[in-house]
C-alpha positions in Angstrom: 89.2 117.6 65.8 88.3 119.2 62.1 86.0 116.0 61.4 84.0 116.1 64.0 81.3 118.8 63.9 77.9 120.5 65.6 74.7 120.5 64.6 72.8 123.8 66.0 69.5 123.1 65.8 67.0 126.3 66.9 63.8 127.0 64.5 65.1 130.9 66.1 67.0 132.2 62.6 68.2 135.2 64.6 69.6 133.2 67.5 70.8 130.4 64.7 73.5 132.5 63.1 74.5 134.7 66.2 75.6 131.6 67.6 76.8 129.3 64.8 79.0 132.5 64.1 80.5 132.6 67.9 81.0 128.9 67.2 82.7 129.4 64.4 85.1 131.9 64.9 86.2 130.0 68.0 87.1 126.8 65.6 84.6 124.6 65.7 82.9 123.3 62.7 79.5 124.2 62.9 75.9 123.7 61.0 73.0 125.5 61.5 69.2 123.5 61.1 66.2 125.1 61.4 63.9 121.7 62.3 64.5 118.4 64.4 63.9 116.6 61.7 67.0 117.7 59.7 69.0 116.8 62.7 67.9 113.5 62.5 68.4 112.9 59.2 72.0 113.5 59.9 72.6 110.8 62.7 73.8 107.6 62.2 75.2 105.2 64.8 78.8 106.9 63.8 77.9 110.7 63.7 81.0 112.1 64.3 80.1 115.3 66.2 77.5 116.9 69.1 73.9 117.9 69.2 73.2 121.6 70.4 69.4 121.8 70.5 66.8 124.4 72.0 64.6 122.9 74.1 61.9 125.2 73.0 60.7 124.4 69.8 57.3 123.6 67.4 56.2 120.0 66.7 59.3 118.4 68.3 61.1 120.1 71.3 64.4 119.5 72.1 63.6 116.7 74.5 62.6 114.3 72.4 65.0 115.0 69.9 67.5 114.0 72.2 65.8 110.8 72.9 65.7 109.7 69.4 69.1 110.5 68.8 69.9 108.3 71.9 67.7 105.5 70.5 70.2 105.8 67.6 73.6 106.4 69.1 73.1 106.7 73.4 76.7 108.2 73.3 76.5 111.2 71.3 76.3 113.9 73.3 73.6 116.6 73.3 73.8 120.0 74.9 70.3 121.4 75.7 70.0 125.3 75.3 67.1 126.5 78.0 65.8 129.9 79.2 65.2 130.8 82.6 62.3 128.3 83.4 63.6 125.0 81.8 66.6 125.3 84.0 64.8 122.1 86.4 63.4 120.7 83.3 66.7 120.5 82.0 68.5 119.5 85.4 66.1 116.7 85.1 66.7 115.8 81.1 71.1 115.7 82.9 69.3 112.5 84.3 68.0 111.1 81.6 71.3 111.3 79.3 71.8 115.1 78.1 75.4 116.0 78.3 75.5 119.6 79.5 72.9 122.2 79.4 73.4 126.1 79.3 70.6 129.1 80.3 70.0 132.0 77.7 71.0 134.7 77.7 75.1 133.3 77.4 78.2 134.1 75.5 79.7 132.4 72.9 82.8 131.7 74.4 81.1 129.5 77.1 78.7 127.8 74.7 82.1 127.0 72.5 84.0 126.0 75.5 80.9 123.2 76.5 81.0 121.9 72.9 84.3 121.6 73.0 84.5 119.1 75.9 81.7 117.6 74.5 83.6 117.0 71.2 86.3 116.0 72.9 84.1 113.3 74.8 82.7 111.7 71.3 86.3 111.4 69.9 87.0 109.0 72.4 84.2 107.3 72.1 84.8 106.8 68.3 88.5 106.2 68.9 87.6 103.4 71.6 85.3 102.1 69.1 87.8 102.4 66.3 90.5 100.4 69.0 88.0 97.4 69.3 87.3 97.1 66.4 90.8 96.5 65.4 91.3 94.3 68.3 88.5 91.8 66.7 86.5 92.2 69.0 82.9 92.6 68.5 82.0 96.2 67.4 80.3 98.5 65.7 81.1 96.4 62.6 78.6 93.9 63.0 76.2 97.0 63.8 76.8 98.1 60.0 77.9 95.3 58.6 75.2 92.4 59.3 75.1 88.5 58.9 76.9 85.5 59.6 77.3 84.5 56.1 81.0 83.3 54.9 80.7 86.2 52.8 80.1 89.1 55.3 82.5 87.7 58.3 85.2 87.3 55.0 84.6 90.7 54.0 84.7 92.0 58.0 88.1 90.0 58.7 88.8 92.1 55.5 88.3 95.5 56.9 89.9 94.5 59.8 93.5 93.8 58.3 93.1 97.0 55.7 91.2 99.5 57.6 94.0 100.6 59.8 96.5 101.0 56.9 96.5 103.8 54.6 96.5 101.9 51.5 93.9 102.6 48.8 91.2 100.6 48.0 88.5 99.6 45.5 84.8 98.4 46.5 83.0 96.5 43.8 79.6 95.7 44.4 75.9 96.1 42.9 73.8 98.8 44.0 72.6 99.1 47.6 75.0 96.4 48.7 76.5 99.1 50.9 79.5 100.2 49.6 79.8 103.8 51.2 79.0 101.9 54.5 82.2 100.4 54.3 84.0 103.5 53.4 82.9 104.7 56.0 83.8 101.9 58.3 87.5 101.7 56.4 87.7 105.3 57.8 86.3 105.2 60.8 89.1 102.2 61.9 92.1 104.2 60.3 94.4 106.8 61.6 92.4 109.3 60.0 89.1 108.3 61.9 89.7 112.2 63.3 90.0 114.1 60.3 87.3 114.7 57.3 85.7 111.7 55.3 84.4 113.5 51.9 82.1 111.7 49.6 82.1 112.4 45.5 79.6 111.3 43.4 81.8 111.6 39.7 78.6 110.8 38.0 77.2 113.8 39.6 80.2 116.6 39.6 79.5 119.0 36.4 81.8 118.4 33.1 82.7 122.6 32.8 83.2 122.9 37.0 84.7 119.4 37.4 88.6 119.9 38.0 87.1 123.1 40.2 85.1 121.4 42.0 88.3 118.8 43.0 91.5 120.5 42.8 90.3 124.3 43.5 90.9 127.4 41.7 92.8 130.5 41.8 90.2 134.4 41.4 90.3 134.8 37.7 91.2 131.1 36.7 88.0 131.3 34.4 85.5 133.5 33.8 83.2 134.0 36.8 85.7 133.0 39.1 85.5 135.9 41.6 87.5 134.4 44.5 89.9 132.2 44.9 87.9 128.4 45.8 89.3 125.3 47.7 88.4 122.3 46.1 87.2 119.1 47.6 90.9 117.2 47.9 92.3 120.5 50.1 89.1 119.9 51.9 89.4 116.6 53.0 93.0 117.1 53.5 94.2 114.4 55.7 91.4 112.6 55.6 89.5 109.7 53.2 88.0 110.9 49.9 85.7 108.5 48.5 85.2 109.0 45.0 82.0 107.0 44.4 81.1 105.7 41.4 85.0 106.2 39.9 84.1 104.4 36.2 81.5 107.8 35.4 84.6 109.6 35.9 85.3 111.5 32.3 88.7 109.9 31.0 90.9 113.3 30.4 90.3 114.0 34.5 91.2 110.1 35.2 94.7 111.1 34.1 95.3 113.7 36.6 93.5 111.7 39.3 96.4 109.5 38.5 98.8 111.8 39.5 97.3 112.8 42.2 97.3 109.5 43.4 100.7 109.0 42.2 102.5 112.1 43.4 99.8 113.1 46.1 100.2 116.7 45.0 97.3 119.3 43.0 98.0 122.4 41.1 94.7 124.6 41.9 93.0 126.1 38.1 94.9 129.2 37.7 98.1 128.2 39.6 101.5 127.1 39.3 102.3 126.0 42.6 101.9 122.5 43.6 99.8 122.0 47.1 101.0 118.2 48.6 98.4 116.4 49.7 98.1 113.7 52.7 94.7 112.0 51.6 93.4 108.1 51.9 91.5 107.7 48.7 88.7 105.1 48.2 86.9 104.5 45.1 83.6 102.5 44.5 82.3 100.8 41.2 79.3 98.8 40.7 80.9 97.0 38.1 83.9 95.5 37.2 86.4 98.2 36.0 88.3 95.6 33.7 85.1 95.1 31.4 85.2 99.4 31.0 89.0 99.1 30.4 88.1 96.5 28.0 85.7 98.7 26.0 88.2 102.2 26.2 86.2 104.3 28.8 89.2 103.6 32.1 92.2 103.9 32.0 94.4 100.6 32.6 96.8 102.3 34.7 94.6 104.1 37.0 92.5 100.6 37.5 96.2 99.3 38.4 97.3 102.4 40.6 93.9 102.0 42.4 93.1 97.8 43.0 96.4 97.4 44.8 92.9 96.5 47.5 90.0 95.3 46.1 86.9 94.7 48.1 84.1 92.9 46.6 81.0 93.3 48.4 78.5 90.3 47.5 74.5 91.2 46.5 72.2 90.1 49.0 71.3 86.8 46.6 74.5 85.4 47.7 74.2 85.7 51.5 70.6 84.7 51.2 70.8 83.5 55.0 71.3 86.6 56.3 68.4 88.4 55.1 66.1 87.7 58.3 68.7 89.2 61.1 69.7 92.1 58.2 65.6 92.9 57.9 64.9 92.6 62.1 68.3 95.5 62.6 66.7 97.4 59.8 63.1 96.8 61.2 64.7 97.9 64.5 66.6 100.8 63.3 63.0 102.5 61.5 61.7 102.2 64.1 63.9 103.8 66.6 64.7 106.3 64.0 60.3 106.9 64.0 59.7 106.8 67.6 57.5 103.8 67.2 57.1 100.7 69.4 59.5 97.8 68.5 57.6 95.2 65.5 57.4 92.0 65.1 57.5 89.8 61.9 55.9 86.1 62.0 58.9 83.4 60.7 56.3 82.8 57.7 57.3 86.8 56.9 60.8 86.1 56.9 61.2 83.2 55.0 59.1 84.9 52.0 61.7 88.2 52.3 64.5 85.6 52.0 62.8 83.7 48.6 62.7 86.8 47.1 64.8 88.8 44.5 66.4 91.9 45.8 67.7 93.8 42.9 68.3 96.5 44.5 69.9 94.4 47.3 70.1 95.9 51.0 68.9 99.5 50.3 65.7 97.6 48.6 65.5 95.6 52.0 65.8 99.0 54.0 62.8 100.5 52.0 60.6 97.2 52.9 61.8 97.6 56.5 60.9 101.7 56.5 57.5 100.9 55.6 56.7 97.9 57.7 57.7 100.5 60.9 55.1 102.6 59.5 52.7 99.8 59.2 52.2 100.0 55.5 53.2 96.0 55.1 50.7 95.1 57.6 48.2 93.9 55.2 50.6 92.1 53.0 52.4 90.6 55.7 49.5 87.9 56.6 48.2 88.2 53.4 45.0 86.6 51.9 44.3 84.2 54.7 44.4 86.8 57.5 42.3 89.1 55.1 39.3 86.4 54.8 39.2 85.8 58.6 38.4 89.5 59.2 35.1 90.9 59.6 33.5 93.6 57.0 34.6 96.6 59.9 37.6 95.5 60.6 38.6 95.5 56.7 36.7 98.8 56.1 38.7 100.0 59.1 42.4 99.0 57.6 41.7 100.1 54.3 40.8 103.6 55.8 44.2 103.4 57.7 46.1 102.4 54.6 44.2 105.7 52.5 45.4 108.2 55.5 48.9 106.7 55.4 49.4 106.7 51.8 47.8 110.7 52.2 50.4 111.9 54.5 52.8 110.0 53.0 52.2 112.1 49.7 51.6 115.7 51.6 55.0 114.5 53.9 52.7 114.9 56.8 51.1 118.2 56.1 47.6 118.4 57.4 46.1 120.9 55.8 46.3 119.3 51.7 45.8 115.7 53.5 42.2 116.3 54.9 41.2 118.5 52.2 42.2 116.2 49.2 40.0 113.8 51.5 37.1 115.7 52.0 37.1 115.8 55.3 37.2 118.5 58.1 40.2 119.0 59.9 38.3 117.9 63.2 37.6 114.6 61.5 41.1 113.7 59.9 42.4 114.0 63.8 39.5 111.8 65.4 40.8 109.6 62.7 44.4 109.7 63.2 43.3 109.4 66.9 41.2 106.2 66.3 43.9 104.5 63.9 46.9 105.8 66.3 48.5 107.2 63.5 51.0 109.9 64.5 51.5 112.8 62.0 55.0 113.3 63.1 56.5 110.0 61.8 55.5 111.1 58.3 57.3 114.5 57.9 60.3 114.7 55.7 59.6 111.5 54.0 59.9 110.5 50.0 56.4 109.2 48.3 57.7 105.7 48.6 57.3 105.6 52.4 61.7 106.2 53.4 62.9 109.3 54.8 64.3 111.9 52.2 68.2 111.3 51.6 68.1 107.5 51.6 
């Protein structure tokens, strides 16, 4: 049960921690959000966990946070907290696909006995999923992993043979051709689908914390160490760690990764005593780790120890013909994920996405497919030829839509800098909005390049 987790969301800090602490000391895994929109930053079509949400909250009540997590994943559960007068409101949202509700004021005990069931109720559903997926039958694979290129139903017959093993493995692939995606699914289909997946970025970890930050330490290992710290491997102990990235990896820790991987045992900073460890490890590399043996910066023996499986995951420019079903499920997901009516592309659309170059190979595609939800590729979609058949208002009128996009875009949908940086009064930004049917919500918690923040 120690993978799967709850997200608390209540924009109530008081009523946040009294209950993420009942929660927790009755063994759940629990985290505390302030906003809707954190929540949903969270949920993917495999969120392993539950959904506790207030029903009562600003901008976004817990209502329709449910229904866009169901528009992502229908079977995650989500446990509405109400006071005394939602009680029919939420008897009514049972209906419509909440999993259990409870009244304030309650106990811990009986909120943590709820999420419980309800945890208990997503592991099967990821455990059935997991099952089928195995059997080769269609699944949640195809979800993840799209197209009907020989190179992506290779690569899924692939994860189908080594995902329920616990061998290692290495995935090679350029960036943004999903290679955490299929980490993910690896663990997901394994034995280990119940226990923790933990991502390392070794680009990221800091050179004077790094063996810290893996293998833990002991109080007084080093200066400033106050209290003894587990480190990431005890975490994720027997689970998947992904070590993302592996080739950043500075070359004196590559040697005691390789006997970790060797012996499966740590000695925390500050220790003598050897910890065993039970952990799947996958490691990612956008490029080919013999060319950085080659030139002295890996280690030949830890390339050996770790491409007993090697994954290579091919860049969109060689599975060129399944760039149009890949863009409609990303169009489709955005716009699920927004709350916005489904879009549709014209066939002259998709055949220009699939002539194109896509350095940056499906994460590139995900950005164009983010902002055509939003309505930002409406203009380039037709192009020049729609352009000339318009009338002076109706241009006027989609340039003025494009300006207050790109505004609360920048201000992340903040009202107050978007209509003053505009000159306008706050009355006339929402007539606009109004008159352009642009909803301010879609635009909160988004980077300046129209995606959500974390992609």
């Amino acid at each position: 049960m120690s993978a799967l987790h709850v997200l608390l969301v209540d924009d109530d800090a008081d009523l946040r921690a009294s209950t993420e602490q009942a929660l927790d000391l009755a063994g759940l895994q629990v985290e505390g959000l302030s906003s809707p929109e954190m929540a949903l930053e969270r949920i993917t079509a495999g969120f392993a966990g539950v959904v506790i949400t207030d029903i009562r909250m600003p901008d976004m009540d817990g209502l329709t946070l449910m229904t866009r997590i169901h528009e992502i994943d229908g079977d995650i559960p989500v446990i509405l907290i109400t006071g005394h007068g939602d009680v029919p409101l939420a008897v009514r949202a049972m209906r419509d696909g909440a999993h259990d509700f409870i009244e304030k004021p309650f106990s811990g005990a009986q909120l943590a006995t709820i999420a419980a069931r309800a945890l208990n109720y997503r592991q099967l559903v990821l455990d059935n999923r997991r099952l089928r997926a195995v059997a080769g039958q269609v699944d949640d694979l195809e979800a993840r992993l799209v197209g009907r290129s020989n190179a992506m139903i290779a690569l899924r017959r692939q994860l189908r043979t080594v995902g329920p093993s616990d061998a290692d493995v290495l995935i090679i692939g350029d960036t943004g051709t999903g290679k955490e995606v299929v980490a993910r699914a690896l663990h997901d289909m394994s034995a280990r689908a119940a226990r923790p997946f933990v991502a390392i970025t070794c680009s990221a970890l800091p050179d004077t914390l790094i063996e810290s930050e893996l293998f833990g330490h002991e109080a007084g290992a080093f200066p400033g160490a106050i209290r003894a710290r587990m480190g990431k491997f005890d975490h994720a102990r027997g689970g998947t760690v992904l070590l993302d990235d592996i080739g950043a990896m500075p070359l004196a820790l590559q040697g005691k990764l390789l006997r970790v991987l060797q012996d499966r045992v740590i000695t925390p900073l500050g220790s003598n005593v050897q910890h065993d460890l039970d952990l799947r490890f996958i490691a990612t590399s956008r490029v080919p780790l013999e060319a950085e043996v080659s030139a002295g910066r890996f280690r030949a023996d830890l390339l050996y120890r770790l491409n007993a499986v090697s994954l290579r995951l091919p860049p969109l420019s060689e599975r060129v013909e399944d760039i149009p079903a890949l863009f409609a499920r990303l169009l489709s997901e955005a716009c699920a994920r927004h709350r916005l009516p489904a879009r549709t592309v014209s066939p002259e659309f998709l055949a220009e996405l699939a002539r194109a170059d896509w350095p940056g190979n499906v994460r590139e595609l995900r950005n164009v497919a983010e902002r055509h939800a939003l309505g930002l590729e409406r203009d380039q979609q037709d192009g020049d030829a729609v352009t000339q058949t318009r009338s002076l208002a109706e241009q006027v009128a989609a340039h003025e839509r494009k300006l207050l996009v790109n505004a609360l875009i920048r201000h992340k949908g903040v009202l107050k800098p978007v209509y003053e940086s505009m000159g306008l009064s706050r009355k006339a930004l929402y007539d606009k909005l109004v008159k352009h049917g642009i909803d301010k919500s879609h635009f909160l918690n988004l980077n300046k390049d129209g995606t959500p923040t974390g992609m």
